[in-house]
C-alpha positions in Angstrom: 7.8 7.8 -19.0 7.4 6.5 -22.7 8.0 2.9 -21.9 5.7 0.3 -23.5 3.9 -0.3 -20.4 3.3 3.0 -19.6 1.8 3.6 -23.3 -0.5 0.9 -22.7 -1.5 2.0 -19.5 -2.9 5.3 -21.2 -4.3 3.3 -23.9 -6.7 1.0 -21.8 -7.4 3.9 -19.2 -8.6 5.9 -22.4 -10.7 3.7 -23.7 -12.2 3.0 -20.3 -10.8 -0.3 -18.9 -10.6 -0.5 -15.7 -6.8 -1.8 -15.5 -5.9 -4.5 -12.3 -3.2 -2.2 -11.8 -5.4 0.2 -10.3 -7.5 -2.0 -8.5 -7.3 0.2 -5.3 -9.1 2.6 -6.7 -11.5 1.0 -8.4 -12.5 -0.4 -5.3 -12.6 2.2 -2.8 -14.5 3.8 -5.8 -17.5 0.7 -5.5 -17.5 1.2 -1.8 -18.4 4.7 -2.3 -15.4 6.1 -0.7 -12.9 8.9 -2.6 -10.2 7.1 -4.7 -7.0 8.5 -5.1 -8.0 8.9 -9.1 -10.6 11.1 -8.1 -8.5 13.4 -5.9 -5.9 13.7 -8.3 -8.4 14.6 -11.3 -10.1 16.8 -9.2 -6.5 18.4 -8.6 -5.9 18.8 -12.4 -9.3 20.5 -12.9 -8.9 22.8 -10.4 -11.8 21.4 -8.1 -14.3 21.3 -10.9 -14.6 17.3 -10.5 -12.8 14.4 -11.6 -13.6 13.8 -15.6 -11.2 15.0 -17.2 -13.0 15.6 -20.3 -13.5 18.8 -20.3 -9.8 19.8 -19.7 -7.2 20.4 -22.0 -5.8 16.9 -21.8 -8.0 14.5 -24.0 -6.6 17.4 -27.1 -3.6 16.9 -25.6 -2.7 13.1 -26.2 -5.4 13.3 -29.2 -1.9 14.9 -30.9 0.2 12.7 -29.4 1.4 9.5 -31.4 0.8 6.3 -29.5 0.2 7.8 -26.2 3.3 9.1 -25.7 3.7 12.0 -23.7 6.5 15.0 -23.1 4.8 16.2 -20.0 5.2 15.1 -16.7 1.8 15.9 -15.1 2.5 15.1 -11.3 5.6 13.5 -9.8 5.7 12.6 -6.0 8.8 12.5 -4.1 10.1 11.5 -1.5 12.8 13.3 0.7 13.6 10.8 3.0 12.8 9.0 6.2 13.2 11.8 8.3 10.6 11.9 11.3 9.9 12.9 14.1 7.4 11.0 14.8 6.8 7.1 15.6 3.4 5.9 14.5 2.0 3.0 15.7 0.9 2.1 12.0 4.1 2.7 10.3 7.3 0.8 9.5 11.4 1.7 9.4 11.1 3.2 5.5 8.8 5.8 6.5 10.5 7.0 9.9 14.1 7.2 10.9 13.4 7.0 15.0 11.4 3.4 14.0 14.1 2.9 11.7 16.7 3.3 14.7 13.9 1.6 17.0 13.6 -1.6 14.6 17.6 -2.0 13.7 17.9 -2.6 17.9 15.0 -5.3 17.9 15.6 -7.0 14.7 14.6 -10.2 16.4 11.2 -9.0 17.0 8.2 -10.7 15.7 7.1 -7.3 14.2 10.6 -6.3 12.6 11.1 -10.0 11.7 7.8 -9.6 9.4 9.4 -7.3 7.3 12.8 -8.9 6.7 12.2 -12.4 6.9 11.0 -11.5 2.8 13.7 -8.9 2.2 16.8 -9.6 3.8 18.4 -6.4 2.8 15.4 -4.5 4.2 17.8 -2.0 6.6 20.6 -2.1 3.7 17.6 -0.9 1.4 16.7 2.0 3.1 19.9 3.1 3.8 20.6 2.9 0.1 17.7 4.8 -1.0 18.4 7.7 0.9 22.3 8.0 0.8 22.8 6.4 -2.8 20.5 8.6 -4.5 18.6 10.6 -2.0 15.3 12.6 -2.2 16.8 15.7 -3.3 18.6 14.3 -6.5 15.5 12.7 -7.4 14.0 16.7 -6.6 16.1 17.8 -9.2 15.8 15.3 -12.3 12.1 16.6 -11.8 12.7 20.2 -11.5 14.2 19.7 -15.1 11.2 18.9 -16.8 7.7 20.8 -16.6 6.0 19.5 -14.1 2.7 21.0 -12.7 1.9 18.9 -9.7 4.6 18.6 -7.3 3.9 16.4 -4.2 6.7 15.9 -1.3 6.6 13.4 0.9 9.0 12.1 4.2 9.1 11.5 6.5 8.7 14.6 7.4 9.7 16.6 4.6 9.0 19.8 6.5 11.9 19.0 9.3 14.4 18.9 5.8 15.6 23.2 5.8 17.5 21.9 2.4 14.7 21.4 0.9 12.8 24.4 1.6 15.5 26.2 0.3 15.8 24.2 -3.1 12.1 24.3 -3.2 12.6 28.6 -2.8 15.0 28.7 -5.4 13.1 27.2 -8.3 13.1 30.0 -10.8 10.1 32.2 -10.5 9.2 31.4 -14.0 8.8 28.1 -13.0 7.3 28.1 -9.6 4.4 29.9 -11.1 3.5 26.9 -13.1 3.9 24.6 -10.0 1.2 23.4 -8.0 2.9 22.4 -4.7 1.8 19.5 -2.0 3.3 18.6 1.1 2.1 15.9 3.4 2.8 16.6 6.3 2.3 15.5 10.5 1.4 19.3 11.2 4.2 19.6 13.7 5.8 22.2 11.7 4.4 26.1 11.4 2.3 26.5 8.4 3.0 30.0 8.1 6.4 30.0 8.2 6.9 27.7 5.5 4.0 28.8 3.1 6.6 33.0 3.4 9.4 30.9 2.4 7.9 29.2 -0.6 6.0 32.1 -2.1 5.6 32.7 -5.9 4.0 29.0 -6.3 0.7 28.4 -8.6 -0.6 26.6 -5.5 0.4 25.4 -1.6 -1.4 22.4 -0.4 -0.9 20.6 2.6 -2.4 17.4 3.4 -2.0 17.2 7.4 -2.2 13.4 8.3 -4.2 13.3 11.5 -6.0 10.2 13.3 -7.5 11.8 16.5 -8.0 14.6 18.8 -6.1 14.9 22.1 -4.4 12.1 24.1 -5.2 9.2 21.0 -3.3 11.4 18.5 -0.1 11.8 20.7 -0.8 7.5 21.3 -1.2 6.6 17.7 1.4 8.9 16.5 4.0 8.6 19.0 6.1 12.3 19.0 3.2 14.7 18.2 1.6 17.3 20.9 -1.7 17.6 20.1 -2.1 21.5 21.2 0.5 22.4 19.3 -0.8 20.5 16.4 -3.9 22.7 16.9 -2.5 25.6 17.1 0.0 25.3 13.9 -3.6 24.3 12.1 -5.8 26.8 13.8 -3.2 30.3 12.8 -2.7 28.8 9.3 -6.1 29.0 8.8 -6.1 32.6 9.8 -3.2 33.4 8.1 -4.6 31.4 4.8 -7.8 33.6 5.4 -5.9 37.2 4.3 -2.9 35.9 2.4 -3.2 36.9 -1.4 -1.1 33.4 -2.4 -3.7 30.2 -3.1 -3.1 28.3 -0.2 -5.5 25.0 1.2 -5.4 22.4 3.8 -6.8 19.3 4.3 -6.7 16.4 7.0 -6.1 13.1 6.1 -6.9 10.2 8.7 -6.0 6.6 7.9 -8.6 4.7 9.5 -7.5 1.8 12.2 -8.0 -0.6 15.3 -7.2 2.7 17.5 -9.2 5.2 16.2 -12.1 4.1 15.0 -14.3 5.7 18.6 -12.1 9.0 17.5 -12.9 9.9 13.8 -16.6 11.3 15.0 -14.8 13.2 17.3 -11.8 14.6 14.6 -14.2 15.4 12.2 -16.9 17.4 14.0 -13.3 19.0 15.2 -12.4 19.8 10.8 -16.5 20.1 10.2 -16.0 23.4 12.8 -13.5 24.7 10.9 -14.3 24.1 7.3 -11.2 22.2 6.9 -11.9 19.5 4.2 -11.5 15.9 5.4 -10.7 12.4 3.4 -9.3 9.2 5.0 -7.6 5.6 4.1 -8.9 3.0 5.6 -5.3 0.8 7.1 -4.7 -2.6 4.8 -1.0 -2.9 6.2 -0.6 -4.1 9.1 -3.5 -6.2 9.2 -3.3 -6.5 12.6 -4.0 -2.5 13.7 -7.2 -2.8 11.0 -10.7 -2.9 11.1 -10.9 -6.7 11.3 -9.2 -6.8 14.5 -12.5 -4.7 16.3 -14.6 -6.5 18.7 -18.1 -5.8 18.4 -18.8 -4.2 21.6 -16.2 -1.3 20.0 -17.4 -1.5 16.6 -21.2 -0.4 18.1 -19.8 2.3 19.9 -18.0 3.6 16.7 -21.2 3.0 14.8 -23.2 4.8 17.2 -20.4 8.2 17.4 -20.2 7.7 13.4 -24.0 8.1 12.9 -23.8 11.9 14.2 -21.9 12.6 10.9 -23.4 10.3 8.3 -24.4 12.4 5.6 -20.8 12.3 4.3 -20.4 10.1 2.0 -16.8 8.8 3.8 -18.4 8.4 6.8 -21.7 6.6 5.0 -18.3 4.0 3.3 -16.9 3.8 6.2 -20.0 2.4 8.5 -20.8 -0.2 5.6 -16.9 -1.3 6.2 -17.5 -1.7 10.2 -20.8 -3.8 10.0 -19.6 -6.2 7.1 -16.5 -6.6 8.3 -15.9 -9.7 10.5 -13.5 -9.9 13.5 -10.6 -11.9 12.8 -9.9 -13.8 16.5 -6.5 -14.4 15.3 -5.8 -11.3 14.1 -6.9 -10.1 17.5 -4.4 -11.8 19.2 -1.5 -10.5 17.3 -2.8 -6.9 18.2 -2.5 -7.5 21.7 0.7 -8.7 21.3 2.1 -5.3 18.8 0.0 -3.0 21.8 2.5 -4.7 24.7 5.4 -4.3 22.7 4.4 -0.3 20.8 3.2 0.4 24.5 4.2 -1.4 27.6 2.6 0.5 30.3 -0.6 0.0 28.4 -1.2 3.9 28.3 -4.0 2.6 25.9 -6.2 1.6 28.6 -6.2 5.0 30.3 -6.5 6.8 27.2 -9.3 4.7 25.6 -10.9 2.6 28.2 -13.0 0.3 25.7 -10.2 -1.8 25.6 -9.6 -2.8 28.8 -12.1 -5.7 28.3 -10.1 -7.0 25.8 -6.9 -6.7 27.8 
């Protein structure tokens, strides 16, 4: 926390440099789309914004010698692999049915992408969750004072061992603790948020990428109506609880549901349910480069409905200046026969039956 690099890194950010490290967020920033800086200061300010200026942590490191620091501000961990889901976008480290999908295929083009750079790529995750797992990790962090506590998976909401560590945090403590979860919003909301109570905070960040038949496609494993429904009593159950509860949806912007984000967010617009999205840079071939024009229009034309917010406003500039990248396209026809080899796609989203 006090290493050299991490010293300078407050240093330039302080006076105002705009490090390479963070170059992600410098340019979704230029783009006009939310960065993950701005989220996270907004976090820290309690929704007030994201300039920190005003807070109580320029005085802070104003008394601190050489930008070191005693306090861990936010820490995100992650439990494990632990899913029960299979997203078309996502990779062995992030779900264990992929995981168990992938080690069966390892010949694969797909798999073969990922270990023909790191040989130990199964061995690795393995490694990381049984040599020193998510909840060891938990605990080195539950030692210090940290305020922003984000858990990832997975599915870190399938893990009961958790929840129960995360329950018996002295209530000293949990009072200080703003608490995140992202989450695939299989799980009920309420039932967790009465098991954790005491907490500063309780913020889930539900990653969704469509409505109906396209969510349960692009994230193999969910049910959309029961997705709904988890979302739709939270909400009511947020509406009377007493604790300081929030939700958000999170969408990570791709090939498959770029005709579905209108629809998704007119679905969070009717329920006051705040909404930010990625746009997908790995694998290249699921992204926005891999569109044909015939599919971009027709998101352009669904997207226009809602172009007042400033996401959506980023997100059209992306679809008209980005080309289409024939040989990317190619590769995406090839991952859709092998994620889906009855081609449920062109049922379930007829505007790419041309293509096929």
């Amino acid at each position: 926390m006090n290493s050299d690099y991490q010293k300078y890194l407050r240093q330039q950010l302080d006076k105002g440099v705009a490090v390479d490290e963070c170059r992600k967020c410098w340019d979704r920033e230029s783009q006009g789309l939310p960065s993950l800086r701005q989220n996270i200061n907004n976090m820290v300010t309690d929704g007030l914004g994201d300039n920190l200026d005003q807070t109580w942590m320029p005085v802070y490191f104003k008394n601190k010698k050489d930008y070191c620091a005693d306090l861990l501000l936010m820490a995100d961990v992650k439990i494990n692999n632990l899913c029960n889901f299979s997203c078309a976008m996502c990779n062995a480290a992030d779900s264990s049915i992929i995981n168990n999908k992938w080690s069966a295929q390892r010949d694969n083009e797909f798999v073969v992408e990922y270990t023909d750079t790191n040989l130990s790529y199964f061995d690795n995750i393995k490694n990381a969750y049984q040599v020193k797992n998510g909840m060891q990790v938990l605990d080195e962090i539950l030692n210090s004072s940290v305020k922003f506590l984000k858990i990832l998976g997975g599915e870190p909401l399938l893990n009961p061992k958790l929840l129960a560590r995360l329950a018996d945090i002295p209530e000293k403590q949990r009072s200080k603790i703003n608490l995140m979860f992202i989450t695939n919003g299989s799980v009920d909301l309420i039932d967790v948020s009465t098991q954790l109570t005491g907490f500063r905070s309780i913020y889930y960040i539900v990653s969704i990428e469509a409505t109906g038949s396209m969510q349960n496609y692009v994230r193999r494993g969910s049910n959309w109506p029961d997705i709904e429904q988890n979302i739709d009593r939270y909400l009511k159950y947020a509406s009377t609880s007493t604790a300081k509860l929030g939700i958000e949806v999170h969408t990570t912007i791709q090939a498959l549901n770029i005709t579905h984000y209108a629809g998704l967010k007119k679905w969070c617009d009717n329920r006051k349910i705040k909404t930010t999205i990625t746009v997908l840079e790995t694998p290249v071939y699921l992204g926005v480069s891999v569109i044909p024009d015939k599919i971009k229009k027709q998101a352009v034309e669904l997207l226009t409905e809602a172009k007042s917010d400033p996401d959506v406003q980023a997100l059209l500039r992306l679809i008209k200046e980005t080309a289409t990248d024939l040989t990317l396209v190619e590769k995406f026809v090839r991952f859709i026969k092998w994620y889906d080899p009855d081609l449920e796609l062109l049922d379930i989203d007829p505007v790419w039956r041309e293509l096929f």
